[in-house]
N, C-alpha and C positions, 0 to 999 in steps of 0.2 A: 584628468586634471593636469594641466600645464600651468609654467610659467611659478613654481612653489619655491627656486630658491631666485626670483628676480633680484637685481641689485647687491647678491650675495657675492663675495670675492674668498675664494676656497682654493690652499695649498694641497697641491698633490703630489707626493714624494715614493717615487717608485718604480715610473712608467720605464720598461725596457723596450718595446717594442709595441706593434700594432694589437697584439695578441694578450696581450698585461692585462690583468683581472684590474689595475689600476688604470691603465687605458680604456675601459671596460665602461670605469665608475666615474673617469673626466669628463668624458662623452657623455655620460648619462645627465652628469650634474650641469653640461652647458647645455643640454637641449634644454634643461629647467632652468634657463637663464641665470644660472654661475659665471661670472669669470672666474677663470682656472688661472692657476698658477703654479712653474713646474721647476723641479730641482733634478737635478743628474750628480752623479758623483766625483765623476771627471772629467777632462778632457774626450778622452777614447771613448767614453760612452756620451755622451752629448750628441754625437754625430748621427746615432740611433735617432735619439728623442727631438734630433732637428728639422728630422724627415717628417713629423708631424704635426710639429708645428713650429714653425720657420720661423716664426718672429719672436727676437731672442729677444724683447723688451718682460718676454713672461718665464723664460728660462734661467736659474738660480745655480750653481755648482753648490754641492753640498756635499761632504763627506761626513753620513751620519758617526763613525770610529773617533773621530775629531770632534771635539765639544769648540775648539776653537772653529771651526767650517763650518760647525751648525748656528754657532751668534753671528759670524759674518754673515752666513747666508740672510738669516733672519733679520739684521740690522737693514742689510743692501732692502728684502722685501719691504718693510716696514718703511724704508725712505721713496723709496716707489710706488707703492701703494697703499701705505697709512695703515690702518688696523684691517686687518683680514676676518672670515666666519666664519673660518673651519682648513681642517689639515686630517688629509687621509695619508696616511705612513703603511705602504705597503713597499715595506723591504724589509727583506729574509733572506740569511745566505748557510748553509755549510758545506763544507769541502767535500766530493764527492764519496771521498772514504767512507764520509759518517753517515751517507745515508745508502749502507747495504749489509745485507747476512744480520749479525749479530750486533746489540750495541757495546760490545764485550771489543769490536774494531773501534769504539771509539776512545780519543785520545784526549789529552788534555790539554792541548793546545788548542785543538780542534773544535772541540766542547765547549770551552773561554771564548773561540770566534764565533762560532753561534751562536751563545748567548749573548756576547757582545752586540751584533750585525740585528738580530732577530728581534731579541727582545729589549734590552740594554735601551738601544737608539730611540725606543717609542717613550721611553722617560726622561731620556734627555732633550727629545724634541720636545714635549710638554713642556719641558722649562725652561725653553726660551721662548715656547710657542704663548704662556702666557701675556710675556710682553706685550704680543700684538693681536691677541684675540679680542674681538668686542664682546661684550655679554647680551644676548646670550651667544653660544658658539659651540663648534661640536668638534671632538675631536674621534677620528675612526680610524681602526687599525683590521690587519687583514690574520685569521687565523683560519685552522685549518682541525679535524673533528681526533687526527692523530695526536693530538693534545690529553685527550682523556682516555685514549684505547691504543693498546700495543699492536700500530700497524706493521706489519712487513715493509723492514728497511725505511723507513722514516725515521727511525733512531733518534740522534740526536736533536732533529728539528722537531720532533715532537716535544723532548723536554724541551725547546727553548720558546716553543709557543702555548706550551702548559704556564710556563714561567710570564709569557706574555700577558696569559688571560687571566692572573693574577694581578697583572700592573695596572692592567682595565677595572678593574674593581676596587683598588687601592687608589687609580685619579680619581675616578668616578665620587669617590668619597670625599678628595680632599679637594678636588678641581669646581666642586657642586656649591660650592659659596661662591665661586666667581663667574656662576651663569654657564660654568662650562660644564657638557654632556659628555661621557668618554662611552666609547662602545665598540666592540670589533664584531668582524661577520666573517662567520665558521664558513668560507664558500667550499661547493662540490670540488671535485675531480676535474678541471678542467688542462688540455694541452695549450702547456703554456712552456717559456723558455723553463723557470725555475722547476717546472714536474719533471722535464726531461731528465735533471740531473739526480731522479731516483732510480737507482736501479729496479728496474721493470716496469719503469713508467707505463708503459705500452698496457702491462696486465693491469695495473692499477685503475686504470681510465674503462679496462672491458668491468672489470670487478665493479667499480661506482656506478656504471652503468645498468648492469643486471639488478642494482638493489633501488632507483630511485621509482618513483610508486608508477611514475610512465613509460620507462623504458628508456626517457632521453636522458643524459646530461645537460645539468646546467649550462648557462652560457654568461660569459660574461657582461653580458647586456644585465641579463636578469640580475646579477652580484651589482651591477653599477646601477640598478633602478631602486634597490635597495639603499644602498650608499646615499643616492640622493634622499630618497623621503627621510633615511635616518641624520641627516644634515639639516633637511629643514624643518621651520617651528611646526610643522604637524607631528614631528615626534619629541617634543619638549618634557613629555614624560617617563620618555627610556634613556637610561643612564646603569652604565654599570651592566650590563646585559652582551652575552653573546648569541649573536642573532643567525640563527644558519640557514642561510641559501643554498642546499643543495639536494632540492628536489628528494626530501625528506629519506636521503642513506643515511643519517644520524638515527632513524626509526629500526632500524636495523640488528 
């Protein structure tokens, strides 16, 4: 089946590189005839997300920490391109302290920025993201299975995307009168920039590998084929749901 999100105009807030579980799900969502539309945080990192798509009429700055960068961003879209169907938020960040040894290393400064960056941002986009959603519309966030199980050194980003997969079930409820869908997708183990900065990424990626039912790891195509169908109206009955794409190591 092609052609399921045609005429669809879908923000995506996250892409670092060619490798991004979000670059993954933009690609996936324009081969389903999406227009994509994309936000960077800065300067300095723009010049990343320039390299793949060159024309800055779809390029946004957005500094999710900033509630004030996230209404300009969203006002600038919304005068460009009128009401949008959807906004995939995949940005997560903590300092690399907090994701090794014990969570006994983390700090509270540290903890405040991760839950800020990780989970924080996905409630504050929802509420500007309503402005310019049409109904109906989907909003998808990216999590990860260390949320409900104490993984080695994931530490604090595990509670800040524990904390995330709570905010999906608290839109999902109050966003569901205005047509709008929330949902995040628990993806596998994939090397990406953001895995790197766990310490032992390297084992982490052999360990997710050993327990999916084939031997492969997922791949970012498959999380971004996912993203689409949960985008468009063929999944109009999943709301409030964490959906995992990872070659079934959650079974584990």
């Amino acid at each position: 089946m092609s052609g399921i999100l045609e005429g669809k105009k879908i923000l995506v807030m996250g892409v670092a590189n060619s490798r991004s579980i979000a670059w993954g799900c933009a690609q996936a969502m324009e081969e389903q005839g999406a227009e994509i539309i994309y936000t960077y945080q800065n300067e300095r990192l723009k010049k990343y997300i320039s390299k793949l798509v060159p024309d800055e009429k779809y390029l946004f700055e957005c500094d999710v920490t900033s509630d004030t960068s996230i209404t300009e961003a969203f006002d600038k879209i919304k005068n460009n391109f009128g009401k949008i169907n959807g906004i995939v938020h995949a940005i997560a960040f903590a300092k690399k302290e907090e994701l090794g040894g014990s969570i006994l290393n983390s700090t509270r400064q540290g903890y405040a920025q991760a839950l800020d960056v990780s989970s924080y941002s996905f409630l504050a986009v929802a509420k500007e993201g309503v402005k310019i959603l049409n109904d109906p519309a989907s909003l998808i966030t990216l999590t990860y299975m260390g949320s409900d199980r104490a993984l080695p050194n994931y530490n604090t980003m595990g509670i800040a995307k524990a904390a995330l997969e709570s905010e999906v079930r608290y839109l999902a409820r109050d966003l569901g009168k205005d047509g709008i869908r929330v949902n995040a997708i628990s993806a596998g183990a994939i090397k990406t920039l953001a895995v790197s900065g766990i310490k032992g990424h390297s084992e982490l990626l052999k360990i997710s590998q050993s327990e999916t039912v084939d031997g492969v790891n997922v791949t970012k195509e498959e999380v971004g084929n996912t993203c689409a169908f949960l985008m468009s109206n063929l999944a109009s009955g999943i709301t409030g749901d964490i959906i995992f794409v990872d070659k079934g190591v959650h079974l584990r």
